[in-house]
NUPAZA-433579 format. One record per residue (C-alpha): x, y, z; residue in one letter. Coordinates in steps of 0.25 Angstrom, whole numbers, plus 2048, in hexadecimal, padded with zeros to 3 digits. Layout:
BEGIN
XYZA...
! end
This chain:
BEGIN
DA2F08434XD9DF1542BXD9BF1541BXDAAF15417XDB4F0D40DXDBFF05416XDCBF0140FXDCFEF5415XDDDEEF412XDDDEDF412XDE8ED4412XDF3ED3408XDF5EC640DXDF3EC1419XDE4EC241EXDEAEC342CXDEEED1429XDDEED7428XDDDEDF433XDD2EDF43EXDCDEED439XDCCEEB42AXDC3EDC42DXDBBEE7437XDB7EED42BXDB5EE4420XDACEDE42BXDA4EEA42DXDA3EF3420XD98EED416XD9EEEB409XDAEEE8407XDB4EEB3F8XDBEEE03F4XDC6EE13EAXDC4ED13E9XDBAECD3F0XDBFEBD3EEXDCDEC03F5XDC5ECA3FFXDBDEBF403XDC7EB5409XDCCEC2412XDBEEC5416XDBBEB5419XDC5EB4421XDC1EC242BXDB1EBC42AXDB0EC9422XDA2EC941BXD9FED6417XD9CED8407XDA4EDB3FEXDA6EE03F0XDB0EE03E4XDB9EEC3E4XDC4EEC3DAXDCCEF33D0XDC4EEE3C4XDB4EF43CBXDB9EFD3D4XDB4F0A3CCXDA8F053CAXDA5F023D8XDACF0C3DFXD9EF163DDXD95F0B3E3XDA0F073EEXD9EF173F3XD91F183F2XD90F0C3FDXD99F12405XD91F1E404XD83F19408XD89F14415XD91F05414XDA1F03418XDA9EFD40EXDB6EF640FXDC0EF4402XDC9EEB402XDD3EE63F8XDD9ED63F7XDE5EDA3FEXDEAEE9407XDE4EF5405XDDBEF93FCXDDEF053F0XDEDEFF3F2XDF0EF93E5XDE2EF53E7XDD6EFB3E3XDCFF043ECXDD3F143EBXDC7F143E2XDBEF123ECXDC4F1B3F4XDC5F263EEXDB7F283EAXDB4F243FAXDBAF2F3FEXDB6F383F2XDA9F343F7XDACF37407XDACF2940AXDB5F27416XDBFF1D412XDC7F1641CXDD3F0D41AXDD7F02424XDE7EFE425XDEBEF1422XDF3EEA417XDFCEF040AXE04EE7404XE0EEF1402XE11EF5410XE18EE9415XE20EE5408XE24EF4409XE28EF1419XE2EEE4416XE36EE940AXE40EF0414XE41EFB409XE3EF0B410XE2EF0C414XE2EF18419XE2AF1F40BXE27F163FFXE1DF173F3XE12F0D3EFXE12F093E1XE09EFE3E0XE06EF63D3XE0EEFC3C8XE09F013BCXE0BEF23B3XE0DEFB3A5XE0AF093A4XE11F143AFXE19F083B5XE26F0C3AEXE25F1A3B1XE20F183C0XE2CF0F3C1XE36F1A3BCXE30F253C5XE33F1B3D1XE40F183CDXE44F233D5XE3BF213E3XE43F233EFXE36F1D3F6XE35F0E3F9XE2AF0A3EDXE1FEFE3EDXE19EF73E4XE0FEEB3E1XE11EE03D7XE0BED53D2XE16EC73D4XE15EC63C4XE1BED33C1XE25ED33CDXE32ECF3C6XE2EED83BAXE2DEE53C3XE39EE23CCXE40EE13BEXE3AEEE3BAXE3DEF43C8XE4BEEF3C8XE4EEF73BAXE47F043C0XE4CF053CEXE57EFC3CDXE5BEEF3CFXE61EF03DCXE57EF93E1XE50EF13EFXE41EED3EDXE39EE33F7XE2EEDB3F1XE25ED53FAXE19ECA3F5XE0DEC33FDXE0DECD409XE08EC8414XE06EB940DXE0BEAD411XE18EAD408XE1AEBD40AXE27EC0404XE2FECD404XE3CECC3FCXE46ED93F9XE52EDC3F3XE58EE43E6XE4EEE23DAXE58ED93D4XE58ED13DFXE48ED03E0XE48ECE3D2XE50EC33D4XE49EBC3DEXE3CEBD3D8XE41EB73CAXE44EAB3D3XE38EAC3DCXE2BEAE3D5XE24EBA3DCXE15EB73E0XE0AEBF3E8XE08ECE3EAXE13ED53EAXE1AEE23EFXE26EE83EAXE2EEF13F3XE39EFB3ECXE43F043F2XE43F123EFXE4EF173E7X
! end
């Protein structure tokens, strides 16, 4: 393995979906950057993976970002890692990225999980061209955003938090319509995976009864 930064994706649910390539690496490099390194550490138990690791999150990662490089530089493998998929996805990474390649860093990233790939799959919505949204902005820029894509002919993503759900269906349902189709897909890959779709008056419906919980995707038709 030579001096580079491997972005490794890792479980968003199941540990049984780490593939045998990213435990390889995490094996062999000499330092992993976890995003947390409490939640990292069941996955890495569980593969025997004893390699250090260090904290790399959203709230240190540009002050260590310099001295992350500069490792990299004098000869060591470093692996980053987020608690679930791929990292610089709605996590924190592109950072790190950036400046490796500002700095000629060869940065290699492996394949593995993104939450949003199988909620989009599973959503039976078009998948053959979409755009990824992710989080929404919670207050400034999120109207606005919202009213440039009322008008998407592109199947669109996004993530949300299982205590906002209702309110952005809601918020959704009066931008796009209220019988405009959307997926919404929670716990991939979990035990109590769920998918449920429908019109967003139907989805609003069912979550008032059914309380949402765990990560969650949102699947929206285009227009």
């Amino acid at each position: 393995m030579q001096p580079k930064l491997y972005v490794v994706p890792t479980p968003v649910g199941n540990l049984e979906d780490m593939t045998f390539r990213a435990v390889k690496v995490l094996k062999e490099c000499d330092l992993i950057l976890a995003e947390d390194t409490r939640t990292s550490s069941i996955l890495l138990r569980s593969y025997d993976i004893r390699t250090p690791m260090l904290s790399h999150h959203k709230f240190n990662e540009h002050k260590t970002v310099a001295a992350i490089v500069e490792r990299i530089i004098s000869g060591q493998q470093v692996a980053l890692i987020s608690d679930a998929g791929t990292p610089s996805i709605s996590d924190p990474g592109f950072l790190l990225v950036r400046e490796c390649i500002k700095n000629q860093i060869i940065v290699e990233c492996l394949p593995g999980a993104t939450a949003f790939v199988p909620a989009l799959v599973a959503s039976g919505l078009p998948s053959d061209k979409f755009c990824f949204e992710g989080f929404l902005p919670q207050k400034k820029g999120r109207q606005t955003l919202l009213n440039l894509l009322k008008n998407e002919t592109r199947t669109m993503i996004f993530y949300e938090s299982p205590f906002r759900l209702l309110k952005t269906l809601t918020q959704f349902a009066d931008i796009f319509g209220s019988e405009r189709q959307v997926s919404v897909s929670r716990e991939i890959s979990k035990i109590y995976e769920q998918t449920v779709r429908g019109t967003f008056a139907e989805l609003i419906a069912h979550f008032t009864e059914h309380v949402p919980k765990g990560e969650i995707v949102i699947v929206v038709a285009g227009e």
